[in-house]
C-alpha positions in Angstrom: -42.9 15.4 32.9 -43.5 16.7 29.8 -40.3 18.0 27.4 -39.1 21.2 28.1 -40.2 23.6 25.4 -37.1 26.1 25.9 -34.5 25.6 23.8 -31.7 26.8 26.3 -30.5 25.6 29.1 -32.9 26.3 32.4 -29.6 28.3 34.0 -28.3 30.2 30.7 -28.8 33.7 30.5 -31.3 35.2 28.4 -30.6 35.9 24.6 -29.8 39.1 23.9 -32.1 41.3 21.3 -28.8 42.9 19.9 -26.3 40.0 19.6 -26.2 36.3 19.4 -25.9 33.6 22.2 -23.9 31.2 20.4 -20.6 32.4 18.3 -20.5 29.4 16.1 -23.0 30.0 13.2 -24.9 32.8 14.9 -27.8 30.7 14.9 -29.8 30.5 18.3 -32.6 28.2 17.6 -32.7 24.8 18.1 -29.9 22.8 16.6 -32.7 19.7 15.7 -34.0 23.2 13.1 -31.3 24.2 11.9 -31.8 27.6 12.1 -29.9 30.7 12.5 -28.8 34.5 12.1 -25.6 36.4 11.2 -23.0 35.3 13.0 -20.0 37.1 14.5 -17.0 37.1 12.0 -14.0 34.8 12.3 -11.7 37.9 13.2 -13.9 38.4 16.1 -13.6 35.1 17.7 -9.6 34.9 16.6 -7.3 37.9 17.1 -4.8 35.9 14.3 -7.7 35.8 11.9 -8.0 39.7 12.1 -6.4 40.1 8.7 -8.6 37.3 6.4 -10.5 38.9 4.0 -12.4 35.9 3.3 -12.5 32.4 4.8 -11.7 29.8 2.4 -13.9 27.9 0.6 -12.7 24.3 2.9 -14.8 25.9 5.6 -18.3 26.8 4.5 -20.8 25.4 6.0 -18.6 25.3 9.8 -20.0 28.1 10.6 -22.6 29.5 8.9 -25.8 27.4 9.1 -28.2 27.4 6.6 -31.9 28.3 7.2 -34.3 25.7 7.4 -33.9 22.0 8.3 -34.1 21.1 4.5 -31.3 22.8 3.8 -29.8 21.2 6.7 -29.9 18.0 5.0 -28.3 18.6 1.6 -24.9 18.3 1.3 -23.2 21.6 1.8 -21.5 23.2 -1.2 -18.1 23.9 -2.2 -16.0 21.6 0.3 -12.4 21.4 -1.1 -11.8 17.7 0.0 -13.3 16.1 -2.9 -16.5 13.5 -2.5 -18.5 15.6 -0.1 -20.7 17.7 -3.1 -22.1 14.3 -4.1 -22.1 12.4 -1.1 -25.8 11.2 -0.3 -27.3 11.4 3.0 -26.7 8.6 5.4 -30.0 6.6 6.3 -29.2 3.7 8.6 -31.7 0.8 9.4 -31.4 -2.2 11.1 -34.2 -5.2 11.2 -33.9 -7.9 13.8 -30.8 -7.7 15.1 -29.2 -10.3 17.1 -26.2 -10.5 18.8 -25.0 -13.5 21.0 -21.2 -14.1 22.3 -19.5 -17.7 23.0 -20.4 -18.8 26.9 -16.9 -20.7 26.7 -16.5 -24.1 27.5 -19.4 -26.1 28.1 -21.5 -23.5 28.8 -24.1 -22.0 25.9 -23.8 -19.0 24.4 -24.9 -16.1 25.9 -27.5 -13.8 24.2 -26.6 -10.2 24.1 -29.6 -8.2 21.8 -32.6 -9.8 20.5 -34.5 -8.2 18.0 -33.8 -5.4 17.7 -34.6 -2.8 14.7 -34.6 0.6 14.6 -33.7 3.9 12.4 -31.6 6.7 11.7 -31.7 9.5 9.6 -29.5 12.3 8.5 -29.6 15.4 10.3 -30.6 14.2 13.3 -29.3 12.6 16.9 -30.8 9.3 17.5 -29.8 8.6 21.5 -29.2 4.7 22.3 -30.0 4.2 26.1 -30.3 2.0 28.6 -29.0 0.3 31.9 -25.5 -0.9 32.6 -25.1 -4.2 30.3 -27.7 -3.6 28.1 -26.5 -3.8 25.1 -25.5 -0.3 23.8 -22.2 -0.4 23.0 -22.7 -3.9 21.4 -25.3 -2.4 19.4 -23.6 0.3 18.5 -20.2 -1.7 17.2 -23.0 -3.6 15.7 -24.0 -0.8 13.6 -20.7 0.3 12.7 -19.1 -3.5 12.2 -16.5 -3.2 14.8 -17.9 -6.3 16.7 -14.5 -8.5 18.0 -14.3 -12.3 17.4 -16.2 -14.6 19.3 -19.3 -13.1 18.8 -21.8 -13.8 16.5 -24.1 -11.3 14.9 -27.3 -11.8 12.6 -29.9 -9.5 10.9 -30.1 -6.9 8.6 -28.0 -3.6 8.6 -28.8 -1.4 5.3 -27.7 2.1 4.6 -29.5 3.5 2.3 -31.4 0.9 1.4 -28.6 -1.5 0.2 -25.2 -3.0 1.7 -22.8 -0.2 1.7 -19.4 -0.3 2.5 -18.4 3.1 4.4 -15.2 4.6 2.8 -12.6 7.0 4.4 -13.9 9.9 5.5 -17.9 9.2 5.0 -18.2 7.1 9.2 -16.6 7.8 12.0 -16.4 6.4 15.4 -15.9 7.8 18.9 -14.6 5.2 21.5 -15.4 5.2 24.7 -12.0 4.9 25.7 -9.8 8.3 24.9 -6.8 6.8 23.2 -4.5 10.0 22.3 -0.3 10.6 22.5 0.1 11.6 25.8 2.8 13.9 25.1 0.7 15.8 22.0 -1.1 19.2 22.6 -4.2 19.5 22.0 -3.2 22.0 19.2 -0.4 19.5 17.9 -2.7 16.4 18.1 -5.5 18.2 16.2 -2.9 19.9 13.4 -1.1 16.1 12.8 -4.9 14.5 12.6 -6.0 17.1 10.2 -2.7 16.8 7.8 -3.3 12.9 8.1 -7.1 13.4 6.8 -7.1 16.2 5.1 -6.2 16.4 1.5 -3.1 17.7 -0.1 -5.4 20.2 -2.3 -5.8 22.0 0.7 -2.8 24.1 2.0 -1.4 23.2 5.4 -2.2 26.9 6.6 -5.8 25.8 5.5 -5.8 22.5 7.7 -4.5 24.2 10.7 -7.1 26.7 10.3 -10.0 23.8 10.2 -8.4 22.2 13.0 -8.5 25.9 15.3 -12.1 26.0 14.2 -12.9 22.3 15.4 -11.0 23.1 18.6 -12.7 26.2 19.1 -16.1 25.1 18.4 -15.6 22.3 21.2 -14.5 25.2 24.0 -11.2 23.9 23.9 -9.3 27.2 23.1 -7.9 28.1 26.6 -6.2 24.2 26.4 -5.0 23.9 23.0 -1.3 24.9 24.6 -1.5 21.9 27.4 -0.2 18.6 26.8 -3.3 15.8 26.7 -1.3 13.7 29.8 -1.3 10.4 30.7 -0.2 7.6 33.6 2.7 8.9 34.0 2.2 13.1 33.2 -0.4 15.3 34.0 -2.5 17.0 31.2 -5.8 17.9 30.7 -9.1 16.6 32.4 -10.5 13.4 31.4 -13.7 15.9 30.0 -11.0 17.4 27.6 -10.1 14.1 26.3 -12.9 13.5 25.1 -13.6 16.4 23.6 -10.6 16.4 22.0 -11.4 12.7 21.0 -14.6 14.4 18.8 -12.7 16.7 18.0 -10.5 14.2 15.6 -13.4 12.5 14.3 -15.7 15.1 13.0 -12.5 17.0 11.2 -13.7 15.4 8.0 -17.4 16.1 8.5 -18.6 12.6 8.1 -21.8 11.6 6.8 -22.5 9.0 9.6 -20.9 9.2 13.4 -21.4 6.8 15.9 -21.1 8.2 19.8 -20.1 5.9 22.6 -21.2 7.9 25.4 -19.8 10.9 24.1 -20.7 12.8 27.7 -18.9 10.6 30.0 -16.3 12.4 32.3 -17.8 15.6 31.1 -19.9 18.5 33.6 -23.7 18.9 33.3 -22.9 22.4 31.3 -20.2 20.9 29.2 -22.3 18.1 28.3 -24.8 20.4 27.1 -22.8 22.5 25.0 -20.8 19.3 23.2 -24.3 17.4 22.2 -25.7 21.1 21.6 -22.9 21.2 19.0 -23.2 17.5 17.9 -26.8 18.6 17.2 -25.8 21.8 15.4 -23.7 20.0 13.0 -25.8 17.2 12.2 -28.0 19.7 11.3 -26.4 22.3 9.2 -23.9 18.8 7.9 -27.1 16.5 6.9 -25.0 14.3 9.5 -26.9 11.0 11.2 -25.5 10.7 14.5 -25.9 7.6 16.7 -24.8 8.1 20.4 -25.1 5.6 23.3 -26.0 7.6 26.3 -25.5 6.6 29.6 -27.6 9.1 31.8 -28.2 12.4 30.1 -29.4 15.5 31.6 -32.9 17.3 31.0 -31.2 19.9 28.6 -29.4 17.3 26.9 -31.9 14.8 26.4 -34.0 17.5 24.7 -31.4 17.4 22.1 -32.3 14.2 20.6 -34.5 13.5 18.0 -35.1 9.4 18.4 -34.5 7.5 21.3 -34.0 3.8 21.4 -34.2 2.4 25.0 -32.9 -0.8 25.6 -33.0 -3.2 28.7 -31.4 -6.7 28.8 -31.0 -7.2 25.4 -34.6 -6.4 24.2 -36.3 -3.1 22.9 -38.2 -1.2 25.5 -38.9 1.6 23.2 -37.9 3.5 19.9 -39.3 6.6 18.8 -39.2 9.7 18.5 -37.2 11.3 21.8 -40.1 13.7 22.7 -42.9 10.8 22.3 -41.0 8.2 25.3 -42.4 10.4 28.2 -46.2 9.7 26.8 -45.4 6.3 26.0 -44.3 5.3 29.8 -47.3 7.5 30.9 -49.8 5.3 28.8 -48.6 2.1 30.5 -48.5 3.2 33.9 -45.4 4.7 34.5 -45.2 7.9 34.0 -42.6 10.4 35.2 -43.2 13.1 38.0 -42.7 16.6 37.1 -39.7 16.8 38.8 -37.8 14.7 37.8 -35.3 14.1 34.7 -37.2 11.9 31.8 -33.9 9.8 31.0 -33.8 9.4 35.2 -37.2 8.1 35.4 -36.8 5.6 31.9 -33.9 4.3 33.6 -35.1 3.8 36.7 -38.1 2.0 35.2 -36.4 -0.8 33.6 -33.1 -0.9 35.7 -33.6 -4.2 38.0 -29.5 -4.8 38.9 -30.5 -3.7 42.4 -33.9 -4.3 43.9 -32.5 -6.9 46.0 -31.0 -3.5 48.2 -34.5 -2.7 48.7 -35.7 -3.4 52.3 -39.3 -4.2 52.1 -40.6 -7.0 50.0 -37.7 -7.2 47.7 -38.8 -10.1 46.0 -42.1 -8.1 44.8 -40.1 -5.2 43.9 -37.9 -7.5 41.9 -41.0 -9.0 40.0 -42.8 -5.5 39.9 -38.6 -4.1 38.0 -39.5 -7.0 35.3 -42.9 -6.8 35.0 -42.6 -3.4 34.1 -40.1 -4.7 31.4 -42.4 -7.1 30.3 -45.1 -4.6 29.7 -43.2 -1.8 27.6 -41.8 -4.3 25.6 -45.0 -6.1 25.1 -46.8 -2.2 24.6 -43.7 -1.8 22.0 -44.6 -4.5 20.2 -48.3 -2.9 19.4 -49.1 -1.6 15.9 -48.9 1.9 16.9 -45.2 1.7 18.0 -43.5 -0.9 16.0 -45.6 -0.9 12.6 -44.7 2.4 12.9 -41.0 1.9 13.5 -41.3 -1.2 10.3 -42.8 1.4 7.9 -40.3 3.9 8.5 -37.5 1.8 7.7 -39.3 0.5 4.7 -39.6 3.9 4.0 -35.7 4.5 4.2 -34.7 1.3 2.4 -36.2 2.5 -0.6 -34.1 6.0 -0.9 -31.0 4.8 -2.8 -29.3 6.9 -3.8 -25.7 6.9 -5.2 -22.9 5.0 -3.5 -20.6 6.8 -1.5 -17.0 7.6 -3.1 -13.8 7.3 -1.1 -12.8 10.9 -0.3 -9.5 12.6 -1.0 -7.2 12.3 2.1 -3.6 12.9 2.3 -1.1 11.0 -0.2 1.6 8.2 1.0 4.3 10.6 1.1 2.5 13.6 3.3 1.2 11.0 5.9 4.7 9.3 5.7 6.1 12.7 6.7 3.4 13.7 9.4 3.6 10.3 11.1 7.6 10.0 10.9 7.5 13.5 12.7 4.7 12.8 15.4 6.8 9.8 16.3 9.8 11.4 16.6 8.5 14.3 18.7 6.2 11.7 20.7 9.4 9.4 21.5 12.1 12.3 22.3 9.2 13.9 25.0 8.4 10.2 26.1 11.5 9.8 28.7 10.6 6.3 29.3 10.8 5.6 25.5 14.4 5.8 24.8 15.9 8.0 27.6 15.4 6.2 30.3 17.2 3.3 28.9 19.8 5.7 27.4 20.7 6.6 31.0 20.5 2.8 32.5 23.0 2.0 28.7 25.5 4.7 30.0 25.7 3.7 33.9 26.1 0.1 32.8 28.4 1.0 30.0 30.7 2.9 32.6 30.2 0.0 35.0 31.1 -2.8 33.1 34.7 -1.2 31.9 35.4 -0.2 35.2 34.9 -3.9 36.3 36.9 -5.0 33.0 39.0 -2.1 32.8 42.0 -2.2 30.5 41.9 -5.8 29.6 45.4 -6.4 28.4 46.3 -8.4 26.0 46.7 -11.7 28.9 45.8 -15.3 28.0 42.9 -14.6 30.7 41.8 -12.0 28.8 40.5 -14.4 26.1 37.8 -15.3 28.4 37.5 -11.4 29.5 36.6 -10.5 26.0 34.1 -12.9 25.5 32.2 -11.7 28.6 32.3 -8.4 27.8 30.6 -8.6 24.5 28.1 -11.3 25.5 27.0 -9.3 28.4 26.1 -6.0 26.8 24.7 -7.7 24.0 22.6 -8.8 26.7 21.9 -5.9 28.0 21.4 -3.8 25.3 18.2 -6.5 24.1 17.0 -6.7 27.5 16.7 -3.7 28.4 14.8 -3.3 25.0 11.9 -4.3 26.3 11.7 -1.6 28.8 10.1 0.4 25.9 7.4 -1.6 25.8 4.8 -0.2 27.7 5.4 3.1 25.4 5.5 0.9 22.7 2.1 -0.5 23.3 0.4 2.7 23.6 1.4 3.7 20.2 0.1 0.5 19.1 -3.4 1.6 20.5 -3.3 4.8 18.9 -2.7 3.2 15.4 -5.1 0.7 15.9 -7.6 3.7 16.4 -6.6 5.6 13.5 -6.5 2.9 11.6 -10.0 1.5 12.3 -11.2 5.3 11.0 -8.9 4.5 7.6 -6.6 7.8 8.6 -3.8 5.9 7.0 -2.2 2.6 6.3 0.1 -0.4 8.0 2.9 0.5 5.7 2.4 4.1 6.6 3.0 3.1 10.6 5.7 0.2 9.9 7.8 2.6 7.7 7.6 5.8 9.8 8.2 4.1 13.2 11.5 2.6 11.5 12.6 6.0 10.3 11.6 8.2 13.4 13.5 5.3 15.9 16.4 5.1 13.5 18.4 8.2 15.7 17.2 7.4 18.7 18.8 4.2 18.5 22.2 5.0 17.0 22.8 7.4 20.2 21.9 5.1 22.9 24.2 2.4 20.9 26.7 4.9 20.4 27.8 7.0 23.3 27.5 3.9 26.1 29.1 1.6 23.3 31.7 3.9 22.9 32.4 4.4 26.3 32.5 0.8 27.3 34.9 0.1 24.2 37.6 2.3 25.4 37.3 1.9 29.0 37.7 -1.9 28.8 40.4 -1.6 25.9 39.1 -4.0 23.2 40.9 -4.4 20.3 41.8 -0.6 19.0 40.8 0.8 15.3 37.9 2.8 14.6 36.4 0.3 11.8 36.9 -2.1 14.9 34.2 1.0 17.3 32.1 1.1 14.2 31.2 -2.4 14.0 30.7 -2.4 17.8 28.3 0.1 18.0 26.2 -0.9 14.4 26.1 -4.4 16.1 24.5 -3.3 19.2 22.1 -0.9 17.0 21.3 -3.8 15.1 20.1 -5.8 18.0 18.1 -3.2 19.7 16.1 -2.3 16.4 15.8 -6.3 16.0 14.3 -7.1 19.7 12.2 -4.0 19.1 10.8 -5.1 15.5 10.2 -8.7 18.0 8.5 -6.9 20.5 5.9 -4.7 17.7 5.0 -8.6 16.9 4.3 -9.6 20.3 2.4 -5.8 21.1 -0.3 -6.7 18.2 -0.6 -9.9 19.3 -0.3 -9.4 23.5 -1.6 -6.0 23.8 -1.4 -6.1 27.8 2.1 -4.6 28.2 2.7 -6.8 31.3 2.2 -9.8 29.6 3.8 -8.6 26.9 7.3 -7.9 28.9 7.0 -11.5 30.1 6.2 -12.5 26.7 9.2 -10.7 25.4 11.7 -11.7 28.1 10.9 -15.5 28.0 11.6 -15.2 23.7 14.6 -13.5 24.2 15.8 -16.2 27.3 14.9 -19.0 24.8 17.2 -17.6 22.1 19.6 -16.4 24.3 20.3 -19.9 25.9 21.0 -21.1 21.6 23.5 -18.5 21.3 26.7 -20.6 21.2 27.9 -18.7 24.6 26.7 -20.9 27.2 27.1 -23.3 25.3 29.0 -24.4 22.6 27.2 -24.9 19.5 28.9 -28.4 18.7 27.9 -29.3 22.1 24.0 -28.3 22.2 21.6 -31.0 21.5 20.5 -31.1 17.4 17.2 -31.7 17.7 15.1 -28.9 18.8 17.8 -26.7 20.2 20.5 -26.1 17.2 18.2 -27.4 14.4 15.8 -24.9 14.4 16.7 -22.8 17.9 20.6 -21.9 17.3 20.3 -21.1 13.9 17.2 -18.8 14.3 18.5 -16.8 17.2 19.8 -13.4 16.6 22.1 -14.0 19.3 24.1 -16.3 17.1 25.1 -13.9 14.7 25.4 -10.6 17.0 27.8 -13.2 19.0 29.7 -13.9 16.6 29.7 -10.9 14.3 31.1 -9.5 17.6 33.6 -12.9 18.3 35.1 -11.9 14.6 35.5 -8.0 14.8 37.8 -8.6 18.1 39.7 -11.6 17.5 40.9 -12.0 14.1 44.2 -9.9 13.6 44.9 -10.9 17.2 47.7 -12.9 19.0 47.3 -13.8 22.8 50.3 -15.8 24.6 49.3 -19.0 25.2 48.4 -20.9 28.9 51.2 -21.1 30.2 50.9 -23.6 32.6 50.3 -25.9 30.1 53.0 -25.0 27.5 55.7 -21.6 28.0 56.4 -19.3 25.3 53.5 -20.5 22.8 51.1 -17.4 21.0 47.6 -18.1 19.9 46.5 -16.2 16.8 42.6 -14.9 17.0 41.4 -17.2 14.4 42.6 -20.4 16.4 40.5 -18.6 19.5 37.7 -18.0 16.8 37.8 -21.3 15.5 39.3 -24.1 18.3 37.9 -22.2 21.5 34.6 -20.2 20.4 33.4 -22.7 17.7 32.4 -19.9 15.6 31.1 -20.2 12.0 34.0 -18.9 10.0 32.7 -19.4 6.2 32.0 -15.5 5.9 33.0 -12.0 7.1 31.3 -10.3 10.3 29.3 -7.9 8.0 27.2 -10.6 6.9 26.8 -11.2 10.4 25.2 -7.7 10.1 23.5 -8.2 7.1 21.8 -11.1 8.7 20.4 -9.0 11.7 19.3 -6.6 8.8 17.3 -9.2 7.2 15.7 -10.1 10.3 14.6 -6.9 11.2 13.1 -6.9 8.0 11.4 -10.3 8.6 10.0 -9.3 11.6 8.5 -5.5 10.9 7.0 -7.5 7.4 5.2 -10.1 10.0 3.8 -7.4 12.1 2.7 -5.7 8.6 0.9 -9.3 7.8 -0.3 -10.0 11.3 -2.2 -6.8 11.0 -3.5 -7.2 7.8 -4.6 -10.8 8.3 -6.5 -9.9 11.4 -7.9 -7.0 9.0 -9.2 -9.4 6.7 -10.3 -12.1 8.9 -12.4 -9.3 10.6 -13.8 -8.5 7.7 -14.9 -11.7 6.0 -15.8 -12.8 9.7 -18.0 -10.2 10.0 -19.2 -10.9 6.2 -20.1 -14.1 7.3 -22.3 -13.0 10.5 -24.6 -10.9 9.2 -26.4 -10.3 6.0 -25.9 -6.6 5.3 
């Protein structure tokens, strides 16, 4: 089948003589020119825009596309974020890449891409294809250095001739996975990433503006209102998520984006228009754009410039997109004119099922891999691959200059964004902190009803103790249940913070501040209620302390649990994780049993004395007792008081050498510990990532 020469879809309507196709740009050629017209004004595609004069300077080059494909390829003038006038143009080879991950145990590793080279360059849309298993993804977090651990990775990766490290704003990457705040808008989600990226130069009615654009441009307009959904809430389509996943990556405009299957979940029409705009920007942008594909349509597949097709590991063929069709047809396969090129390639080299087929399925099986075997062998001749090898030698000797960090937001602005996205993400999230406000208040109620009006009783002692230890209890059980919330957030940051939007300290502070109010209510109103119901000790320094101890021990378990989320992202394991750490401590606490009585190896030298238990115990133990006097038993001896200290000290074993506020001040400290552990876990693995990938492959 030979590639379609129309430049439209076969169902679109035919362009009209007197006005433009496509809104964005005006331009109605083929994105891979870069050509175009007069397009239709801002104020015509937005009814709030009816009153700019002029668009601002941020914005040239969204829209309006320049002429030819040269001028595709420059850099764009006058962008307001600063870097992007002198940033060079992004061309990416790679020689003999290999890729092999550990077998585990005894068995050897197992090889995952073998030799493979290829090309990109800027303005144009090289396609990485292939069956299931392949190798696409791999190669593609190849090419940008996300591979994980266990995996180990040699060759040569250049840009621009030379090892360049990418800096904010000049790469981005588009996950498979869609990992957004459920409870965002699309509008909200696009105006929080574009005040994280953006920089301060530019006003915030200038990002929100950019960020309309970017939404519009990806036919998201009649959605930007509708919340992006999840598990638990409905939202928009899975096609939508990924569109609005794109969306937040090409904000910037970066010099290099990688695509992992930017089309799944999406329509045949929708996929068209998203890679049609892909195209379109890379284009007008000078942007080089590396997308895996997993089964493109006709239209779309006409949108690609190269194509490199893999199978099993090994290059089947890499080219130029429109030169695959002849090159299957030279080697006996070629493709029937009715049927889809990307189809037929696939088809050709995809062996996972020829055991299905009924007749000779053992021949069919050797025919599937011999017509591997001959494209790759047909590959390897010096009209394919020489000419692949002296276009990359080509490409490594560009230089060029080295690309400059650009501006993004300061500390403070992304402080301020992230503190508010968390705080609007956790007060829509009911399973964040309402849900256990609700279960906090029930129990609260329950528990003094059960212990209602204590009295001041010898039996009461015991009472008191009780009380305390088991909403403690509660209060850090129940902890956990945010979790699952918990971890989601984690995935987000891990996103944003592979794309350099902002820092750990950023994350770590703002998810302190924006949980800080949260917490003090559901400590407060159940604490409060529970207090008076059961009649503790009266005095409202006496309340205070109650409810700052249980505050303290819910922002403790959940600066534990942030540790185990980075480090047990599966939030089922991650409850058990939790719950079996807080049962371990909880059994040190000096409750059930006395701390001169627990064994001192192991369990009170290091266990009691490391368990927050211990101190929100006893913290608690201190603010009821002291200034009391309970009668006596009297069974044992009649008309006898015992003061609260000789409960504190005789009864409870508690540690009286300082006040209950440095109880407090303890719990303080090890919420500090514990959020400064997750900042280091994070930034070891950072660092460890990087010099591991350092190691693996000579860049």
């Amino acid at each position: 089948m030979a590639v379609s020469s129309s430049r439209l879809p076969r169902w679109a309507p035919t362009t009209s003589p007197s006005r433009s196709l496509w809104r964005w740009g005006g331009a109605t050629d083929d994105a891979r020119t870069g050509s175009g017209g007069t397009g239709w004004s801002l104020s015509r595609i937005f009814a709030w825009a009816s009153g700019w004069r002029r668009r601002p300077a941020a914005f040239d080059g969204v829209e309006v596309a320049p002429t030819t494909a040269a001028a595709a390829v420059a850099p764009t003038p006058n962008r307001r974020w600063a870097g992007r006038d002198d940033d060079p143009g992004v061309f990416l080879t790679w020689e003999d890449v290999c890729v092999t991950a550990a077998g585990g145990g005894r068995r050897p590793p197992v090889s995952i891409l073998s030799g493979i080279s290829g090309h990109a360059a800027p303005g144009e849309v090289l396609a990485i294809m292939g069956p299931s298993g392949c190798g696409k993804t791999t190669l593609l977090d190849t090419l940008a250095g996300r591979l994980g651990p266990g995996v180990t990775e040699t060759g040569f990766i250049l840009i621009n001739g030379r090892r360049e490290k990418l800096a904010f704003g000049t790469s981005a990457y588009v996950t498979q996975d869609n990992v957004l705040m459920p409870t965002m808008s699309v509008r909200e989600a696009m105006y929080y990433s574009a005040q994280l990226q953006l920089p301060d130069t530019m006003s915030a009615a200038e990002k929100r503006a950019h960020a309309d654009v970017v939404i519009q441009e990806m036919g998201l307009g009649d959605a930007m209102d509708t919340r992006i959904g999840g598990q638990t809430s409905k939202g928009i389509s899975g096609g939508q998520r990924k569109r609005v996943t794109i969306c937040i990556e090409i904000l910037t405009r970066p010099r290099l984006l990688f695509l992992d299957e930017p089309t799944s979940g999406l329509d045949s029409a929708t996929s068209y228009h998203v890679m049609t705009h892909i195209a379109r920007i890379a284009a007008r942008e000078g942007m080089t754009v590396v997308a895996a594909m997993h089964q493109p349509s006709g239209d779309v597949f006409d949108l690609f410039h190269g194509l490199c097709l893999l199978a099993y590991g090994r290059t089947v063929f890499f080219g130029a997109a429109s030169d695959a069709t002849q090159f299957f047809a030279q080697n006996g396969f070629p493709c029937p004119h009715v049927r889809n090129p990307s189809d037929h390639f696939l088809r050709t080299v995809n062996k996972d099922f020829d055991e299905e087929t009924v007749e000779s399925s053992r021949a069919r099986r050797k025919r599937a891999a011999e017509a591997i075997d001959i494209l790759t062998h047909a590959y390897q001749s010096p009209a394919y691959s020489e000419k692949t090898m002296n276009r990359i030698a080509e490409m490594k000797g560009i230089g060029g200059a080295p690309f400059r960090k650009r501006e993004q937001a300061s500390f403070s602005t992304k402080l301020f964004v992230l503190t508010r996205r968390s705080f609007i993400n956790m007060h829509r999230d009911i399973g964040y902190y309402w849900m256990r406000f609700g279960v906090y208040l029930g129990m609260g109620i329950c528990i003094g009803t059960v212990f209602y009006q204590l009295g001041n009783t010898y039996s009461s002692i015991q009472s008191r103790c009780e009380v305390i230890m088991y909403m403690i209890i509660l209060v850090t059980f129940m902890a956990v249940g945010g979790f699952p919330s918990f971890v989601e957030d984690v995935k987000v940051f891990r996103r944003e913070r592979l794309s350099g939007h902002y820092g750990v300290a950023e994350f770590v502070i703002s998810n302190t501040l924006s949980a800080t109010p949260y917490l003090t209510v559901i400590s407060l109103i159940p604490g409060a209620a529970l207090y008076y119901l059961t009649g503790l000790t009266k005095g409202a320094d006496r309340l205070a302390y109650f409810v700052i101890n249980l505050c303290m021990c819910t922002f403790l378990v959940e600066s534990m649990m942030m540790i185990i989320a980075v480090i047990v992202p599966d939030f089922l394991m991650g409850i058990i994780v939790g719950a079996g750490v807080q049962g371990l401590m909880m059994l040190n606490s000096g409750f059930y049993r006395l701390p001169k009585d627990l064994p001192k190896p192991v369990w009170k030298y290091p266990f009691y004395y490391i368990s927050f238990h211990k101190y929100a115990v006893q913290g608690s133990y201190k603010n009821e007792f002291i200034g009391q006097t309970f009668p006596g038993d009297q069974f044992i001896e009649k008309n006898v008081t015992i003061s609260g200290l000789q409960v504190l000290q005789e009864k409870l074993q508690v540690e009286m050498g300082y006040s209950k506020w440095v109880d407090i001040a303890i719990l303080c400290g090890m919420i500090v510990v514990y959020r400064v552990v997750f900042f280091a876990i994070v930034k070891i693995a950072e660092k460890a990532r990087a010099k591991q990938r350092g190691m693996r492959c000579k860049w």
